[in-house]
SEROZA-693748 format. One line per field, with one value per residue (C-alpha): residue in three letters; x, y, z. Coordinates in Angstrom, 1 decimal. Layout:
<recs>
sero c(ALA;...)
xx c(X;...)
yy c(Y;...)
zz c(Z;...)
</recs>
This chain:
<recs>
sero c(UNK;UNK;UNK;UNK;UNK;UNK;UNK;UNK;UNK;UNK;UNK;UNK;UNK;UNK;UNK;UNK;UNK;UNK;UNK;UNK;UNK;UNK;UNK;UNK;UNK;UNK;UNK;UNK;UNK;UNK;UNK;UNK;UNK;UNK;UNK;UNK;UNK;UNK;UNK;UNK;UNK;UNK;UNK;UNK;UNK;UNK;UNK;UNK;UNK;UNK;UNK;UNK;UNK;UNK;UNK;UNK;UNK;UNK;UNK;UNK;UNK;UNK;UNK;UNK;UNK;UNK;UNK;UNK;UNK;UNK;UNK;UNK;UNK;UNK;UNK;UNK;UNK;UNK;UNK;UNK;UNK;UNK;UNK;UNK;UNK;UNK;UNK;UNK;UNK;UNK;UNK;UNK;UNK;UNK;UNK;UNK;UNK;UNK;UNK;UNK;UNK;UNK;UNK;UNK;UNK;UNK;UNK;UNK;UNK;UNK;UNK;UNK;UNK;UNK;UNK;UNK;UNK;UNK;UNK;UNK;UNK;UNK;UNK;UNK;UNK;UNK;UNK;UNK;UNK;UNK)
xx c(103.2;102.0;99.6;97.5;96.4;93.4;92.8;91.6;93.8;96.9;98.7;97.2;98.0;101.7;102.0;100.4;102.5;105.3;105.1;103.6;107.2;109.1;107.6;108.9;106.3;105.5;103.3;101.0;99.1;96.0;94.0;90.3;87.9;89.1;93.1;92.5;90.5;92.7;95.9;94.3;93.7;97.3;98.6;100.5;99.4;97.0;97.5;98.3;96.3;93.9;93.2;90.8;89.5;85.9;85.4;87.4;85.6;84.8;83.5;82.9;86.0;83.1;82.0;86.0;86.2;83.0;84.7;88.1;87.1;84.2;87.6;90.0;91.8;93.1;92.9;92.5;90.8;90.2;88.0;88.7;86.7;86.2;82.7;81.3;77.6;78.8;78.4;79.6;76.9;76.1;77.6;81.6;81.5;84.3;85.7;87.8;86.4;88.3;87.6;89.9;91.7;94.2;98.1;99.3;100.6;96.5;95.6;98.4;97.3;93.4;94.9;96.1;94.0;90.2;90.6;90.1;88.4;86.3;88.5;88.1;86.2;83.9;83.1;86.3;85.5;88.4;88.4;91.6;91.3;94.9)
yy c(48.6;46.6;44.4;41.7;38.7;36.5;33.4;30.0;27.8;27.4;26.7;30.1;32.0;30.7;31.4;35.0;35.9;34.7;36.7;39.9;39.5;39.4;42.3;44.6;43.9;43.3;41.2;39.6;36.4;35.3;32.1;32.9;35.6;35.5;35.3;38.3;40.4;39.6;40.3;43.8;45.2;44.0;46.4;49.7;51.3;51.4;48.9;50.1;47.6;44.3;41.4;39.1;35.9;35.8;32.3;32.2;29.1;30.9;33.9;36.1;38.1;40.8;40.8;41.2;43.8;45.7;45.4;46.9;49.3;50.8;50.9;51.9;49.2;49.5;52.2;49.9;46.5;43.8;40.8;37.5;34.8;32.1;32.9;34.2;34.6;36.8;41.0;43.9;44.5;48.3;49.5;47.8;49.6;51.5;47.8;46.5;42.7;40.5;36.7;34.0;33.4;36.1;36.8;38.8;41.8;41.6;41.9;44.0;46.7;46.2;47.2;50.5;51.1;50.3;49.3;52.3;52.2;55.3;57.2;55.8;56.7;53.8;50.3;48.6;45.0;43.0;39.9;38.0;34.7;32.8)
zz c(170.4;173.7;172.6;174.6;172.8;173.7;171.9;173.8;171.0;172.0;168.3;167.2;170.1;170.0;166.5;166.0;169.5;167.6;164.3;166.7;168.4;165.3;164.3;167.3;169.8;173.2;173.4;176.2;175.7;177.5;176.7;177.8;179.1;182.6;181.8;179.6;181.7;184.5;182.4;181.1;184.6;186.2;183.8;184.9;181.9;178.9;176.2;172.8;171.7;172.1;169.5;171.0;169.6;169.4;171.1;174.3;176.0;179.4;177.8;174.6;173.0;172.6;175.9;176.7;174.5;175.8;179.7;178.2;176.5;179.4;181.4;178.9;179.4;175.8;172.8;170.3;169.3;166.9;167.5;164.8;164.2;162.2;162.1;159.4;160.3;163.0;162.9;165.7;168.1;167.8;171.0;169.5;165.8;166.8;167.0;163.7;163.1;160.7;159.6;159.9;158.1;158.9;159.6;162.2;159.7;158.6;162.8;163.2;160.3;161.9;165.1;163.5;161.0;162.4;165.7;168.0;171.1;170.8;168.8;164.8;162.0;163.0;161.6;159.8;158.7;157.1;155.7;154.0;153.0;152.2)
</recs>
């Protein structure tokens, strides 16, 4: 799969890169709103796949998210976040949302599973704690 990663902390971006990467990925990195939005849209072709931090500094991983997909940037998504107060606005159900903590084969399996832009079952919230 070619997957973009957003995520404004650097040791968790490096890391989840990492273990995408050892998985058989390619995979892009991006750390915050602008980076990623610019990163989506340099693309020659649809992503297989987007996993965005929720809090990206300069912006929302939602709001990211909500931009990709209008442009189909992407066909599928996950938004993580440490967060636990936080739910899916309506118009992102189609959206898989885990908690932190998470691996990358937990993202990874979101990604698949309930992450589609438009094209899942709907709603698909994960959480794994360690």
């Amino acid at each position: 799969m070619n997957i973009m990663l957003v995520d404004d902390d650097e040791s968790v971006r490096a890391v989840l890169a990492r273990s995408l990467r050892r998985m058989g990925h390619a995979v892009l990195t991006a750390d915050s709103f602008s980076s990623g939005w610019e990163t989506a849209r340099s693309q020659q072709r649809q992503l297989d796949g987007v996993i965005s931090d929720l809090d990206l500094g300069d912006g929302s991983g939602d709001e990211l998210i909500r931009r990709m997909k209008e442009d189909a940037l992407a066909a599928s998504f996950v938004l993580f976040t440490g967060r636990l107060d936080y739910c899916l606005p309506l118009d992102l159900t189609s959206v898989a949302l885990m908690y932190k903590p998470c691996t990358a084969a937990e993202l990874l399996n979101a990604l698949r599973t309930g992450g589609h832009g438009g094209h899942g079952d709907g709603l698909a919230i994960l959480r794994f704690s360690t």
